[in-house]
py3Dmol code that shows the C-alpha trace and the ligand (Angstrom):
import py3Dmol

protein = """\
ATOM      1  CA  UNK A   1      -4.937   7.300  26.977  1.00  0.00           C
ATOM      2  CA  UNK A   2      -2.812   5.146  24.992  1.00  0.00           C
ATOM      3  CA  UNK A   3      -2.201   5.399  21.248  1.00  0.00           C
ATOM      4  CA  UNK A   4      -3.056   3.076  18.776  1.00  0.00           C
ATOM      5  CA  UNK A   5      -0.453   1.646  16.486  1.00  0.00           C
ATOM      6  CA  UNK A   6      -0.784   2.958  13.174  1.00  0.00           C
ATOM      7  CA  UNK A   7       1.556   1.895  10.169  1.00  0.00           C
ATOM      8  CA  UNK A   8       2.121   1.588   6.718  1.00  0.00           C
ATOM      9  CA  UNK A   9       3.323  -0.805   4.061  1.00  0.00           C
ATOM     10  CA  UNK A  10       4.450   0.156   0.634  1.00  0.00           C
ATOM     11  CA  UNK A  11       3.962  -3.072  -2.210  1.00  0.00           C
ATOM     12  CA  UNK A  12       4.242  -2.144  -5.486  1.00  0.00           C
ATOM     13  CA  UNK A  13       3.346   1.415  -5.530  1.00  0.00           C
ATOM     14  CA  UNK A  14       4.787   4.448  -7.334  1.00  0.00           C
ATOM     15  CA  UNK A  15       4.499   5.952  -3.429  1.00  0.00           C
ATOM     16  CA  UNK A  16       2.330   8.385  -4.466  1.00  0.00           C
ATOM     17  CA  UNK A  17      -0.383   6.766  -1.717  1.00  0.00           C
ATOM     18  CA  UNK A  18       2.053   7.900   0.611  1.00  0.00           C
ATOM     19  CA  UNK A  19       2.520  11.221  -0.973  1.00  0.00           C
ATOM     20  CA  UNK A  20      -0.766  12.417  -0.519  1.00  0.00           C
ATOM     21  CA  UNK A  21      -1.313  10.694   3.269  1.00  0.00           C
ATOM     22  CA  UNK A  22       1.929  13.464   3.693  1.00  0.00           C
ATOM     23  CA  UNK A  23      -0.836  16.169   1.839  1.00  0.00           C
ATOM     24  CA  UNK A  24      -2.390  15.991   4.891  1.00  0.00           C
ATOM     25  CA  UNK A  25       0.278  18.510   6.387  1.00  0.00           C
ATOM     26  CA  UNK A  26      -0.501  20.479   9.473  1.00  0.00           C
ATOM     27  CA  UNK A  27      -3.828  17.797   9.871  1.00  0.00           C
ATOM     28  CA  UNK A  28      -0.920  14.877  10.746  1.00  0.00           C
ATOM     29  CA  UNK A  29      -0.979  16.755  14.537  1.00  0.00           C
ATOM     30  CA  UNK A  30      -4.292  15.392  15.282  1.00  0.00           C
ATOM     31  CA  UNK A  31      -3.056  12.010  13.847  1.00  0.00           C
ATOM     32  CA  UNK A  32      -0.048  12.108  15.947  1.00  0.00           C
ATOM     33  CA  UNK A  33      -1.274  12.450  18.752  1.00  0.00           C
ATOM     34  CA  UNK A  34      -4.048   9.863  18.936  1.00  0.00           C
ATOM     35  CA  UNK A  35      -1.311   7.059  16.996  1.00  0.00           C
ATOM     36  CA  UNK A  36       1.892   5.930  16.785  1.00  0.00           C
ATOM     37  CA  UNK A  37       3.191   5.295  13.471  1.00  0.00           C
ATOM     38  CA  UNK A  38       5.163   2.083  14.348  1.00  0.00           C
ATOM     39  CA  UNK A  39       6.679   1.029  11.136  1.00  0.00           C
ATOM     40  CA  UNK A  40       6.248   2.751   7.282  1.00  0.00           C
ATOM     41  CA  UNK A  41       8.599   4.282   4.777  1.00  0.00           C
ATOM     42  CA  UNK A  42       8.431   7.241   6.507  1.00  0.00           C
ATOM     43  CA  UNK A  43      10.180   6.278   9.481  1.00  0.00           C
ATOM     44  CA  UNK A  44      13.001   3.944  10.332  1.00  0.00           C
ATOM     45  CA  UNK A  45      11.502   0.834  11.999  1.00  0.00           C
ATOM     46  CA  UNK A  46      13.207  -2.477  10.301  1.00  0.00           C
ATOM     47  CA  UNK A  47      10.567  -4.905  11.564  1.00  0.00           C
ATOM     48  CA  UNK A  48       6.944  -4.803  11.401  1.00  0.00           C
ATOM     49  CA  UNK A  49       5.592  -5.208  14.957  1.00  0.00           C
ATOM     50  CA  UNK A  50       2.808  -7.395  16.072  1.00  0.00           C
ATOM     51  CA  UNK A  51      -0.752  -6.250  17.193  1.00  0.00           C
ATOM     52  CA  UNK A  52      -0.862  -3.372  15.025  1.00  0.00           C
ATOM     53  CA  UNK A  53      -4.211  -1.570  15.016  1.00  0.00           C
ATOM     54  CA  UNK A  54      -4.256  -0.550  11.595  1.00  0.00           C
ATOM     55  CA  UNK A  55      -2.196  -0.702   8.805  1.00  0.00           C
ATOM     56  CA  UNK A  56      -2.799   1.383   5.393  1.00  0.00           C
ATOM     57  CA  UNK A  57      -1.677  -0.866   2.340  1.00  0.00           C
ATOM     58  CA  UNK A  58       0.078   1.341  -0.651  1.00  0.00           C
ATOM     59  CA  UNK A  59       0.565  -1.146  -3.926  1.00  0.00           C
ATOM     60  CA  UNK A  60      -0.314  -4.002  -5.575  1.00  0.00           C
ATOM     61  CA  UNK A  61       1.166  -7.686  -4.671  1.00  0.00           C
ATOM     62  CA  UNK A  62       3.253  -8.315  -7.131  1.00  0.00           C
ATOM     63  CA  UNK A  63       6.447 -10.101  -6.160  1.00  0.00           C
ATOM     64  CA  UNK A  64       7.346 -12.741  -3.684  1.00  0.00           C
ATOM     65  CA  UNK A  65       8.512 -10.771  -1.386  1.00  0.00           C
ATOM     66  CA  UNK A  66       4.899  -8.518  -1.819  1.00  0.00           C
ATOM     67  CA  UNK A  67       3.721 -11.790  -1.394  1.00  0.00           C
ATOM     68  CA  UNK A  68       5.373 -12.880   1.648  1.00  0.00           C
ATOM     69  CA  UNK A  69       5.246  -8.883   3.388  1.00  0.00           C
ATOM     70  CA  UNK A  70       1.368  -9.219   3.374  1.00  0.00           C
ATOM     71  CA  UNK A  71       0.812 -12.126   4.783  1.00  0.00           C
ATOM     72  CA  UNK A  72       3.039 -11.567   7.746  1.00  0.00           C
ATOM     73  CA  UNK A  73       0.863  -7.731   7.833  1.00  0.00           C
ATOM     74  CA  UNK A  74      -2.759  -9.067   7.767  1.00  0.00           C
ATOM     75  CA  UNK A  75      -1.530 -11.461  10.113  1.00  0.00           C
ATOM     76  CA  UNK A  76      -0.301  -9.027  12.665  1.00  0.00           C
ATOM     77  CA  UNK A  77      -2.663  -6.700  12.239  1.00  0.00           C
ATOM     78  CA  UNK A  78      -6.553  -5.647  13.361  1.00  0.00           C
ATOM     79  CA  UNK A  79      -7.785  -3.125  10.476  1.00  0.00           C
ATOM     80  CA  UNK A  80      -6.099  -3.605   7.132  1.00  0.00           C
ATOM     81  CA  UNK A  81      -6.626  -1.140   4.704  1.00  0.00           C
ATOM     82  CA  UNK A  82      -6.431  -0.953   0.826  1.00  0.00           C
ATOM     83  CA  UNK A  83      -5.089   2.526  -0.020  1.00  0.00           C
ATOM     84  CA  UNK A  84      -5.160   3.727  -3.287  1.00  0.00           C
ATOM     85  CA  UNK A  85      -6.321   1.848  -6.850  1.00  0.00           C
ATOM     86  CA  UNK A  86      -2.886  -0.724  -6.546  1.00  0.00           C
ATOM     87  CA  UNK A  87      -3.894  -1.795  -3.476  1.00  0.00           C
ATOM     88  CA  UNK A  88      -7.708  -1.921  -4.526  1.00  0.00           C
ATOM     89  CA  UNK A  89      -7.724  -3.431  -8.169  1.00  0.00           C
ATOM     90  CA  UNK A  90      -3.985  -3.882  -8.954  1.00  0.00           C
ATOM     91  CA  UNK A  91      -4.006  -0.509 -11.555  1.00  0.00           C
ATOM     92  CA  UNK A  92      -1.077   0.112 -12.996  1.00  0.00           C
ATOM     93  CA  UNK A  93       1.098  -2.659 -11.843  1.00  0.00           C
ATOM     94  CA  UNK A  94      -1.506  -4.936 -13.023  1.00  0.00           C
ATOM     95  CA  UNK A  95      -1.076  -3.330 -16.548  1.00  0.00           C
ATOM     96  CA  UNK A  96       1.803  -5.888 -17.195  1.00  0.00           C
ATOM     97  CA  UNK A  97      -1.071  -8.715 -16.534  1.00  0.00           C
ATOM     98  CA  UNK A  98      -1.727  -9.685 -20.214  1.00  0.00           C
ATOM     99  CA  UNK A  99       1.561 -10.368 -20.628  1.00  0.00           C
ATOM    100  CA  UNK A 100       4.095 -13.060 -19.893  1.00  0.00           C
ATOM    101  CA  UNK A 101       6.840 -12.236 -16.635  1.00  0.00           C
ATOM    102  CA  UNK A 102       9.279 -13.343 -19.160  1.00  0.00           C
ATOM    103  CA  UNK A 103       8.255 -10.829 -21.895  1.00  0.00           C
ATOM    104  CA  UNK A 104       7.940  -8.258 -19.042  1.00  0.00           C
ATOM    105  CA  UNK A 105      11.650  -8.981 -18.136  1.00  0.00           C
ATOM    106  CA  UNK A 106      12.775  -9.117 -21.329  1.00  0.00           C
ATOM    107  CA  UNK A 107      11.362  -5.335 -22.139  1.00  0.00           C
ATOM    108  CA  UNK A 108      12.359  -3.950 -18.901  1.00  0.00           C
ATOM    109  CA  UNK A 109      15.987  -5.228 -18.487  1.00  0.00           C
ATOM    110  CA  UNK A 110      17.049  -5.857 -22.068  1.00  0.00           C
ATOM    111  CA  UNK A 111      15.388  -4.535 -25.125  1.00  0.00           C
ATOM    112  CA  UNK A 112      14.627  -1.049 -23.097  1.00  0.00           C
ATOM    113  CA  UNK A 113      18.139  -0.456 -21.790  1.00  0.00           C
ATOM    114  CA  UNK A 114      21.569   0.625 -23.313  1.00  0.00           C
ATOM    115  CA  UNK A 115      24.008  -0.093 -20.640  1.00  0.00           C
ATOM    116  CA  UNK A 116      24.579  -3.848 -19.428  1.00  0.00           C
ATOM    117  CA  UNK A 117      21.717  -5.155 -20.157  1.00  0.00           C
ATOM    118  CA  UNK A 118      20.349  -8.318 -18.836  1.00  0.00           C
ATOM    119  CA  UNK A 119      17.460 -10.147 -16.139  1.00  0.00           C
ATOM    120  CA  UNK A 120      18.857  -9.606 -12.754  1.00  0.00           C
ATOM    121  CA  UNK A 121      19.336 -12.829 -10.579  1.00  0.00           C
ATOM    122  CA  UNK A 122      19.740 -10.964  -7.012  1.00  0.00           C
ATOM    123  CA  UNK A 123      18.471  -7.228  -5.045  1.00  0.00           C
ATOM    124  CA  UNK A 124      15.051  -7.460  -7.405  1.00  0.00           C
ATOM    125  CA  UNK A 125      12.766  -9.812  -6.045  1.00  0.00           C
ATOM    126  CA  UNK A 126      11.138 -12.622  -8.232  1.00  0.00           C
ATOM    127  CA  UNK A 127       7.962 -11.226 -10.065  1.00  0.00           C
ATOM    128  CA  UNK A 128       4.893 -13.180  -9.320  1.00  0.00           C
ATOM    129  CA  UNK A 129       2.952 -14.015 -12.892  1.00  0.00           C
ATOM    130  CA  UNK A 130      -0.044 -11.511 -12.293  1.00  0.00           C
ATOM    131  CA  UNK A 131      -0.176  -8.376 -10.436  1.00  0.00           C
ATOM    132  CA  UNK A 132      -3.311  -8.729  -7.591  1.00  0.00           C
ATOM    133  CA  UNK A 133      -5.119  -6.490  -5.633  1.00  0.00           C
ATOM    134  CA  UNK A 134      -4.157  -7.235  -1.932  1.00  0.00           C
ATOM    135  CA  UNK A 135      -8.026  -8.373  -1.065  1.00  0.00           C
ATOM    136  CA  UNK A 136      -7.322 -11.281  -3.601  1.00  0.00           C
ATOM    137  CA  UNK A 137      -4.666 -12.336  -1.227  1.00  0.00           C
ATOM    138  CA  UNK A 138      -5.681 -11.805   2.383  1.00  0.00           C
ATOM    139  CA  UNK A 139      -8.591 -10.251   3.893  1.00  0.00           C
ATOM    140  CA  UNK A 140      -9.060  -6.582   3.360  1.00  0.00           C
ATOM    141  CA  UNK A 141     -11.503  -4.452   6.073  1.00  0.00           C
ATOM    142  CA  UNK A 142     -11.600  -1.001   4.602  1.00  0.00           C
ATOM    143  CA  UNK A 143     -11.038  -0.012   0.792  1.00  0.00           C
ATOM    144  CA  UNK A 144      -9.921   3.532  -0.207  1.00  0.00           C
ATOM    145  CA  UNK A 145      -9.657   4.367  -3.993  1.00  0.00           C
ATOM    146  CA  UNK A 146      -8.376   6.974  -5.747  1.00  0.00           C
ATOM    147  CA  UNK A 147      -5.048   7.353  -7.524  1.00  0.00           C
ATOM    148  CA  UNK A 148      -4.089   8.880  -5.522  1.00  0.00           C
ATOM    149  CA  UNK A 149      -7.026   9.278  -3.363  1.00  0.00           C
ATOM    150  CA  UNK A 150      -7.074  12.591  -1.980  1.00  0.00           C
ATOM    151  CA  UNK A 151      -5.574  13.992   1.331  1.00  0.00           C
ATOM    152  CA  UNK A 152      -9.126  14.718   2.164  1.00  0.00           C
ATOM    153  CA  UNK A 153      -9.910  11.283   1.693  1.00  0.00           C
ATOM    154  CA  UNK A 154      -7.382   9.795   3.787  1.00  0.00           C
ATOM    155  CA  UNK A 155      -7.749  12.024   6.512  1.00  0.00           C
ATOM    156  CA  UNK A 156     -11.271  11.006   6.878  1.00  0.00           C
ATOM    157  CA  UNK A 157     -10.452   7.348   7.166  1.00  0.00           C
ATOM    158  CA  UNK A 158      -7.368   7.815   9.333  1.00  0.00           C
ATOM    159  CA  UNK A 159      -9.350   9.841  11.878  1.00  0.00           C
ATOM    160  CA  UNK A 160     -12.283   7.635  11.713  1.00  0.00           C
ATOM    161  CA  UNK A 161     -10.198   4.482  11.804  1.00  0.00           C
ATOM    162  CA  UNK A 162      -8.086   6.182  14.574  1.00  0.00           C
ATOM    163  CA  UNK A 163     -11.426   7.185  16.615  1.00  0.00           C
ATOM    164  CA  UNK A 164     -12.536   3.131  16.582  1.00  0.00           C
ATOM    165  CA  UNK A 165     -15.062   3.536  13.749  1.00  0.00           C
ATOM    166  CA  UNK A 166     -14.431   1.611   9.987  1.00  0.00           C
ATOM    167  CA  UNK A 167     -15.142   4.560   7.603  1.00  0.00           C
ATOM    168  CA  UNK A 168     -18.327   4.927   5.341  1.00  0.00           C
ATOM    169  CA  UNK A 169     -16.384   6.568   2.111  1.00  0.00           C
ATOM    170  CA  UNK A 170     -19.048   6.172  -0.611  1.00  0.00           C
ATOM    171  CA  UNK A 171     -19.697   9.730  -0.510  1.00  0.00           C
ATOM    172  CA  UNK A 172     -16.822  11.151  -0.633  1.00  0.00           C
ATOM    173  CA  UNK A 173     -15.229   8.567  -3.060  1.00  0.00           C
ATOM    174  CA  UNK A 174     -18.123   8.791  -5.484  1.00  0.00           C
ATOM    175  CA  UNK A 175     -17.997  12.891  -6.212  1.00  0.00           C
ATOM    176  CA  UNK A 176     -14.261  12.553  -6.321  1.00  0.00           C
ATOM    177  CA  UNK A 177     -13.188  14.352  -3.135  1.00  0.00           C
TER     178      UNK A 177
END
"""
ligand_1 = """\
8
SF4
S -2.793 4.284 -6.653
Fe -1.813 5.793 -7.998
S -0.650 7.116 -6.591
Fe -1.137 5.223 -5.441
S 0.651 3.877 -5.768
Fe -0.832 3.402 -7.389
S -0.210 4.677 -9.160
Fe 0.780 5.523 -7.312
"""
view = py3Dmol.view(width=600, height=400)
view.addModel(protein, "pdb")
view.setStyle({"model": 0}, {"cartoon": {"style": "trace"}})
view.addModel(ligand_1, "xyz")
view.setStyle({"model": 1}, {"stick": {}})
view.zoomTo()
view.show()
């Protein structure tokens, strides 16, 4: 039987998402051998493939090239999947919302640092003006919350998402699994 492609995309995330999908330790096995991980931070692909089965989202879309990344994903991709509370409602990248991108830059490259400070023009890419979920900008099949959300969690929905089936999390999500 043939493996499904399996990857993963981190926006902006603190990669903690990614983190815990690593918590799942000796429970990866099973993973492995039911999917190929075909591009993610964890391994060394440059180039997201197409027809991907599933993809697991880490981060909020908050840049152009966030921007860009996720549209090219969803578009390549069957399942697409919102892991953790930056990919689901933005969460701590969105905490930068109320304010201007200017006033962000300004406290993140000049009045917070001692040593040549000033905006950088090139390597950081361009900050969009809000922080969004990735559901506000392409369509999202399966949610899974949780900063992070728990090993447990994940390996639920990777082995139910692996096995064909979308996941029902409300139960485990609501008690906090
Ligand atoms: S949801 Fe939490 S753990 Fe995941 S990327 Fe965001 S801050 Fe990090």
């Amino acid at each position: 039987m043939s493996k499904i492609k399996l990857a993963t995309v981190w926006l902006d995330g603190c990669s903690g998402c990614h983190m815990s999908f690593l918590d799942l330790d000796e429970r990866l096995l099973p993973v492995a051998q039911k999917a190929e991980l075909v591009y993610s931070p964890l391994v060394d692909a440059k180039e997201f493939p197409p027809d991907v089965d599933v993809t697991l989202v880490e981060g909020a879309v908050s840049s152009e090239k966030d921007l860009h990344k996720i549209r090219m994903v969803r578009e390549r991709t069957k399942v697409l999947v919102s892991l953790g509370d930056c990919a689901v409602t933005a969460n701590v990248p969105g905490m930068r919302n109320p304010f201007l991108t200017a006033d962000v830059y300004k406290r993140a490259y000049i009045e917070n640092v001692t040593l040549e400070p000033g905006v950088p023009t090139q390597v950081v890419p361009a900050l969009l003006p809000f922080a969004r979920p990735v559901h506000e900008i392409v369509p999202v099949d399966v949610f899974v919350p949780g900063c992070p959300p728990s090993a447990d969690v994940i390996c639920f929905a990777v082995t139910e998402l692996i096995e064909g089936r979308l996941p029902n999390l409300s139960a485990m999500t609501r008690f906090g699994a």
